[in-house]
C-alpha positions in Angstrom: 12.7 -2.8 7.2 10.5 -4.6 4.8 7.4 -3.4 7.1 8.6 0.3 6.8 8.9 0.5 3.2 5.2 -1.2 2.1 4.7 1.7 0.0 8.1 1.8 -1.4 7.9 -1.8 -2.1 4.5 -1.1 -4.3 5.7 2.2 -6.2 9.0 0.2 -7.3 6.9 -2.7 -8.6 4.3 0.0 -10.6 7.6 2.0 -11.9 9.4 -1.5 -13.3 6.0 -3.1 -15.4 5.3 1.1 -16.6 9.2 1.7 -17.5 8.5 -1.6 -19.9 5.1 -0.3 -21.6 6.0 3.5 -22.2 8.8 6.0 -21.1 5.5 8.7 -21.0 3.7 6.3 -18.6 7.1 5.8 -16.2 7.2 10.1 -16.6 3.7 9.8 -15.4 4.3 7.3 -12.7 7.2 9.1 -11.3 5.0 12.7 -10.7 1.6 11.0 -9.2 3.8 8.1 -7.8 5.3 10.6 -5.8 2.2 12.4 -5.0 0.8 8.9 -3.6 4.0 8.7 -0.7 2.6 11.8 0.5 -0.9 10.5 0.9 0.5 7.1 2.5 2.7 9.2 4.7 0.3 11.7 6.6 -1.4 8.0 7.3 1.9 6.8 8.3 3.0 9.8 10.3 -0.3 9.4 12.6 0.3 5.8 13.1 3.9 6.8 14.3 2.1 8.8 17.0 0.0 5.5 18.4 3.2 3.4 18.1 5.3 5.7 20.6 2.5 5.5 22.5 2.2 1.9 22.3 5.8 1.8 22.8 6.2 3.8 26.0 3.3 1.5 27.1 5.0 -2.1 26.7 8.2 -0.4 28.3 5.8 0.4 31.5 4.4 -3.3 31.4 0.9 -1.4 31.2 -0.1 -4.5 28.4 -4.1 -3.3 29.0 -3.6 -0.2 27.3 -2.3 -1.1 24.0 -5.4 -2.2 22.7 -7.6 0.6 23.9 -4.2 3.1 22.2 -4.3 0.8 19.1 -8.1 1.0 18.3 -7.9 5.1 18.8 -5.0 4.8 16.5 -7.7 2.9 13.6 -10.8 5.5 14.7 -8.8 8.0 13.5 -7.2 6.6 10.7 -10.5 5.4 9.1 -11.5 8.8 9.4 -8.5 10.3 8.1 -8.9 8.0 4.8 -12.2 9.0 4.1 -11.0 12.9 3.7 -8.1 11.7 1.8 -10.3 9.6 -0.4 -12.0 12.6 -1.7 -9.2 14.9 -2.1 -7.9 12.3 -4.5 -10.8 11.5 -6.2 -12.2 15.5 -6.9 -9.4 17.6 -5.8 -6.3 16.4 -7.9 -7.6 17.4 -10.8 -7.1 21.1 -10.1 -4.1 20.7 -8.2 -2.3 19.3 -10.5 -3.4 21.7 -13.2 -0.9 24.1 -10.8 2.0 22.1 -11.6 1.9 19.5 -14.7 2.9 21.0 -18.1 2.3 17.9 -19.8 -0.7 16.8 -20.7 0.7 13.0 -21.2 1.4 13.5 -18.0 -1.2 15.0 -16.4 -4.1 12.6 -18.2 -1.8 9.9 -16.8 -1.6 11.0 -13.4 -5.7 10.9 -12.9 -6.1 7.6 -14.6 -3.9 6.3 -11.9 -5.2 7.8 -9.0 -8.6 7.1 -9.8 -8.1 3.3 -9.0 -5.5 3.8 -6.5 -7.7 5.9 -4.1 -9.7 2.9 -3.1 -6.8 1.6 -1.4 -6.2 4.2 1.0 -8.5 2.9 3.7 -6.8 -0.6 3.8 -3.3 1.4 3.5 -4.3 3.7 6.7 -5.7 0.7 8.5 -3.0 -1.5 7.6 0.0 1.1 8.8 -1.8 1.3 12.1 -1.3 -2.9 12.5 2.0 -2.5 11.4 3.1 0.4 14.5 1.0 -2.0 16.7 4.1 -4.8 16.6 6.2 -2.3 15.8 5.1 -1.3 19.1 5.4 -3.9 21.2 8.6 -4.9 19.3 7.3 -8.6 17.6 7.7 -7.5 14.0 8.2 -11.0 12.2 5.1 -11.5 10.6 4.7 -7.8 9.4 8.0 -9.2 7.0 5.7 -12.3 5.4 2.9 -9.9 5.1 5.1 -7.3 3.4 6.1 -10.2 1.1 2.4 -10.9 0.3 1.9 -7.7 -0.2 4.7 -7.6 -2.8 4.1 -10.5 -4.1 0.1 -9.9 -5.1 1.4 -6.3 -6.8 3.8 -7.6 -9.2 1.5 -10.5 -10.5 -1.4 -8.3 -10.9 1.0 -5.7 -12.7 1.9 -7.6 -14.6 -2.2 -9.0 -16.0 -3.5 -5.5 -15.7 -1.4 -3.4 -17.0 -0.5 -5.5 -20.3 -3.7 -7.5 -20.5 -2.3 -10.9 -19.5 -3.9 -13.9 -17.8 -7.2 -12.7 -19.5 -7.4 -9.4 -17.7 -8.0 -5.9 -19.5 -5.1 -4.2 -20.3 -5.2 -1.4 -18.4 -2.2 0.7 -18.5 -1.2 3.0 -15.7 -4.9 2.7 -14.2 -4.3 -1.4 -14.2 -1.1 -0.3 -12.0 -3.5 1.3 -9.5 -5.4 -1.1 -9.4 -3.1 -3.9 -9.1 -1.9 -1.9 -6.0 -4.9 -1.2 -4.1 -6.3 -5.4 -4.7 -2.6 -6.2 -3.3 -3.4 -3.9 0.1 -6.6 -5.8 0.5 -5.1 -9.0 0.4 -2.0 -8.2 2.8 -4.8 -6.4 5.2 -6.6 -9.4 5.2 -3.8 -11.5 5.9 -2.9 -9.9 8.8 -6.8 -9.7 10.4 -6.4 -13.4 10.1 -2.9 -13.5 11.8 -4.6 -11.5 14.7 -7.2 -13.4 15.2 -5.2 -17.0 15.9 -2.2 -14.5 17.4 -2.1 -15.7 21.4 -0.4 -12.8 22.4 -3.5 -10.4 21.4 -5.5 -11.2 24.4 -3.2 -9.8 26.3 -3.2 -6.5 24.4 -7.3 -6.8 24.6 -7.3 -6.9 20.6 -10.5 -8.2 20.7 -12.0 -6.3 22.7 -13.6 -3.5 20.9 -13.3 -0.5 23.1 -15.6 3.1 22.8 -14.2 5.4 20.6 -12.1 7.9 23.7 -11.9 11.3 22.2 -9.2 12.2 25.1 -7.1 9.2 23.6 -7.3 10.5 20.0 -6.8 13.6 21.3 -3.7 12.8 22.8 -2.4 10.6 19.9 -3.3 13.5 17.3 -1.6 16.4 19.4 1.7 14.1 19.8 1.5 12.7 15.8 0.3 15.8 14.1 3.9 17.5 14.3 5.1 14.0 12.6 2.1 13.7 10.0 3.4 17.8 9.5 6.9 16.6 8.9 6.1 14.1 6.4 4.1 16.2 4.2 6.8 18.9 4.6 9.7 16.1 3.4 7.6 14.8 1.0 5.4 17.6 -0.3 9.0 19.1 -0.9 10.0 16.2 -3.0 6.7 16.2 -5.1 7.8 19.9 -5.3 11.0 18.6 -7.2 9.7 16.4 -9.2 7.1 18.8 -10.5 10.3 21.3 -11.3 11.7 18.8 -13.3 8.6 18.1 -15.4 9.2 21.7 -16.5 12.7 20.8 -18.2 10.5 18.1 -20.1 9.2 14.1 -20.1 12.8 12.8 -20.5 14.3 14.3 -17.7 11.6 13.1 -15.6 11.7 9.7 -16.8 15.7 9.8 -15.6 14.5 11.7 -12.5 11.8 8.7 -11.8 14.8 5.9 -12.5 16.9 7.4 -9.8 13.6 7.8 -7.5 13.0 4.1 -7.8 16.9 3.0 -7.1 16.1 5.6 -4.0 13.5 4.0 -2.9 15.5 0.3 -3.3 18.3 1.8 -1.4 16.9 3.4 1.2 14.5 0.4 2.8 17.1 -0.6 4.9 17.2 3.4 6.9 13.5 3.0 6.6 13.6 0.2 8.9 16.3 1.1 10.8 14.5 4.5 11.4 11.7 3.2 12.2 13.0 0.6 15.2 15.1 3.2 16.4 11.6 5.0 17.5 10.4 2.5 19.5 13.8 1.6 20.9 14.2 5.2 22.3 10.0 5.7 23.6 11.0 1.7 25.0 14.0 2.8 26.9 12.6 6.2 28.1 9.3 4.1 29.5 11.9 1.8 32.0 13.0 5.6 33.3 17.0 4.5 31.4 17.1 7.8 29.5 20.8 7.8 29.9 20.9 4.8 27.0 18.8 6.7 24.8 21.7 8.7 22.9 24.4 6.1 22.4 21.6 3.8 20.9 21.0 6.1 18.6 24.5 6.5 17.4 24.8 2.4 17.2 22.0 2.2 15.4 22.9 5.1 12.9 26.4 3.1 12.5 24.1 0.0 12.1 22.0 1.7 9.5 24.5 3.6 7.4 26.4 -0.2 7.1 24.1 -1.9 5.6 22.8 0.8 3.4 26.5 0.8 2.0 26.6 -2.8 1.5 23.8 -2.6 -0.7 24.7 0.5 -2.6 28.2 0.4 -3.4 27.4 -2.1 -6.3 24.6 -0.7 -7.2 26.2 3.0 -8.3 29.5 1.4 -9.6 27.8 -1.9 -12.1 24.4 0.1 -12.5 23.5 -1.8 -15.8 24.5 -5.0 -14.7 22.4 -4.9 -11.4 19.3 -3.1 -12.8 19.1 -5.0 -16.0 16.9 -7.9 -14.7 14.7 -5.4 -13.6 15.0 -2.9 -16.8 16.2 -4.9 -19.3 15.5 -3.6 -22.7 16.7 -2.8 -25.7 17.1 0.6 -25.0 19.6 1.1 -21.9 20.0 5.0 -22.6 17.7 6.3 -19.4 20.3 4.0 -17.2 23.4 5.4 -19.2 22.1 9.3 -18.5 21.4 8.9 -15.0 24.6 7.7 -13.8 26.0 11.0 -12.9 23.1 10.9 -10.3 23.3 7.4 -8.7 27.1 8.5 -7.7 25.2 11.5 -6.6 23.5 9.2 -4.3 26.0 7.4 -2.5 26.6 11.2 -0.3 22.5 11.2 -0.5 22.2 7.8 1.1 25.1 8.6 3.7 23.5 11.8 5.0 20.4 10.3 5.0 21.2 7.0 6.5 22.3 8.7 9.7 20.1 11.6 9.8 16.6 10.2 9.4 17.7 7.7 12.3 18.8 10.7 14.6 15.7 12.3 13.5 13.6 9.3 13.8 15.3 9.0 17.4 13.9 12.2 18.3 10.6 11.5 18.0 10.7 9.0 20.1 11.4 11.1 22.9 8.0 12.9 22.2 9.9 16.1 20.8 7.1 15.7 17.9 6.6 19.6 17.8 11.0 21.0 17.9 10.8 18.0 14.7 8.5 19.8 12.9 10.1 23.0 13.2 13.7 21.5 12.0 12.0 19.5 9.0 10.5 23.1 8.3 13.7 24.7 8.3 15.4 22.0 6.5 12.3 22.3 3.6 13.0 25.8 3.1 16.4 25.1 2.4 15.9 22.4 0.2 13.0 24.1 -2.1 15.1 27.1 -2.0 18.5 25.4 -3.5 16.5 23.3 -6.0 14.7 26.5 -7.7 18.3 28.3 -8.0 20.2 25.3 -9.4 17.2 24.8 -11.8 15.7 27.6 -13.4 18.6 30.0 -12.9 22.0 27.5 -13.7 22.4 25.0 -15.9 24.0 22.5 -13.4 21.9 19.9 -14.3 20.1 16.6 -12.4 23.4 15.9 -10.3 23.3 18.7 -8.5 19.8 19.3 -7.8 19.8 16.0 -6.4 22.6 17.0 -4.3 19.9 19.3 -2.3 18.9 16.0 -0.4 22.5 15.8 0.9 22.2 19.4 1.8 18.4 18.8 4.0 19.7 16.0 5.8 23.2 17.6 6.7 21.5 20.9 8.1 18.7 18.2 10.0 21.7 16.3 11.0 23.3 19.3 12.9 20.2 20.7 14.4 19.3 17.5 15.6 22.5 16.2 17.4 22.6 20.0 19.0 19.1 19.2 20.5 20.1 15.8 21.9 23.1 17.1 23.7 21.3 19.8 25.1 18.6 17.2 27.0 16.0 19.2 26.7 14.2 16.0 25.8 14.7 14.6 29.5 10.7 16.2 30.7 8.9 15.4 28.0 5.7 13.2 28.7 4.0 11.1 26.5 
């Protein structure tokens, strides 16, 4: 779980220090912070290609092949960071002239990604570790280096962006910053875990292969329908948020809150998501496809459990629970959103099971049908917010009930493709 949600755990920890220095800067973090998980998710979504891969191979006992899979998987990604590097560094400036009204905002935004770019080439790198013991199912360490991770970010939040410890106070650009240091030092972390890790030999981990085009090849044909997915769930989501900036900063500051409970709430489907793919490519390498659908359903039952626990008391005693985290003088922004975080108990249910059914889909291979139902799903999605918001005057509850409606209509589409078994001849 806690591996899954890296980049969740280092957006929450910029939106807490930036709700207590200015509501404009938490607006601002909210938009770009947004526009960041779609950057760290087309480097995610590739990586989710070389862990099925990686996956099917343990399940085949064909060890020798996950380090020649796992280095294609870190050609690529390098590569991958280095283009989005410079989209980030020259391109956002006019693309988000197409959607920010604000100039608070839109000033903001650059500042931050101007730091925070550098880290995308440790985040890249560092995702393709992580779906290496994903992988081969030994995920404990990725948990202490998530911690690390964690850890790092919210001590050098808190010096950078409000000048402690000596450091410059930076602002928003310290809360870049702070994040990219803390992805150098949980990358590093983990080289050094590799290098005294016994069971690498076997993977040949240290053996640094030639880069094989065919592999990449292979791995980019079979991600590229995920990495497509992604930006279509999340590049809808940036879509939102840059609707509501329209209605003004407040409402995106209350948009942002309920973003960041979101993103607290939803590690555990993250995870649960995430195992779920390598469960199913697992199974379907030792030729049991016939246990592939009712592990699904467990571990949606699993999934939707534990996101429950954790929610419940979260939606009903919101100022209670979030005040160590928010505490202030003002509690209005907490007050206002509460119509939303019931809202979010249906969200969290539909999403909960559907992104693990979805999830489980992928790890039959069905990369390319996924992309076609997130695409559907999308156009859905963008199409209800625009009604409810610029022709009704429903408010922030019920554009935020168009998540419930993309993962219901995912949810349906996706349990009609599993029962069909068309997924039984797919190769990976």
């Amino acid at each position: 779980m806690l591996g899954s949600a890296a980049q969740n755990v280092v957006a929450l920890s910029d939106s807490v220090f930036l709700y207590h220095l200015s509501e404009e800067d938490f607006a601002s973090i909210g938009f770009v912070g947004v526009f960041y998980l779609v950057i760290a998710a087309i480097g995610y979504g590739f990586s989710r290609g070389g862990q099925i891969m990686i996956a099917r191979r343990a399940g085949e006992e064909a060890l020798e092949e996950v380090g020649r899979t796992f280095y294609s998987m870190v050609y690529f990604e390098l590569a991958l960071a280095v283009v989005m590097f410079f989209i980030m560094q020259y391109g956002c400036y006019y693309f988000f002239g197409l959607f920010v009204n604000s100039e608070v905002v839109f000033t903001k935004s650059l500042e931050y990604l101007d730091t925070r770019s550098w880290g995308v080439f440790f985040s890249y790198t560092g995702v393709a570790v992580i779906a290496l013991y994903t992988g081969v199912a030994r995920t404990t360490f990725i948990i202490v280096d998530t911690v690390i991770l964690g850890i790092v970010n919210i001590a050098l939040n808190y010096g950078l962006i409000f000048g402690h410890w000596g450091l410059p106070a930076m602002g928003i650009a310290g809360a870049g910053l702070a994040s990219t240091i803390a992805e150098v030092v949980a990358f590093a972390v983990f080289m050094v875990y590799i290098f005294f890790d016994r069971e690498a030999h076997r993977y040949r981990l240290f053996k640094l292969p030639n880069v094989d085009l065919e592999l990449i090849r292979q791995q980019y044909k079979l991600a590229l329908p995920i990495v497509a997915q992604s930006f279509v769930g999340l590049g809808s989501w940036f879509v939102f948020f840059g609707i509501v900036e329209n209605l003004g900063e407040r409402e995106l500051a209350i948009t942002n809150l309920v973003r960041m409970v979101y993103l607290i709430l939803s590690i555990p489907t993250w995870g649960f998501a995430s195992g779920v793919n390598t469960l199913v490519s697992n199974f379907i390498g030792q030729r049991k496809r016939q246990a592939v659908v009712p592990i699904i359903w467990k571990t949606a039952k699993i999934c939707w459990l534990t996101t429950m626990i954790i929610t419940l008391p979260v939606v009903l005693f919101p100022h209670e629970l979030l005040y160590p985290l928010l505490g202030g003088s003002d509690m209005s922004l907490i007050t206002e959103a509460q119509p939303v975080f019931y809202v979010l108990v249906g969200i969290l249910t539909a999403f909960s099971i559907g992104s693990v059914y979805f999830n489980g889909l992928a790890g039959t291979g069905a990369t390319f049908f996924g992309l076609i139902i997130q695409t559907i799903c999308a156009v859905v999605y963008l199409a209800y917010i625009y009604i409810v918001v610029n022709h009704t005057n429903l408010g922030l509850s019920w554009a935020w009930a168009s998540e419930i409606l993309y993962w219901i209509v995912m949810m349906g589409i996706v349990l009609w493709y599993m029962r069909s078994q068309r997924w039984h001849g797919l190769e990976v």
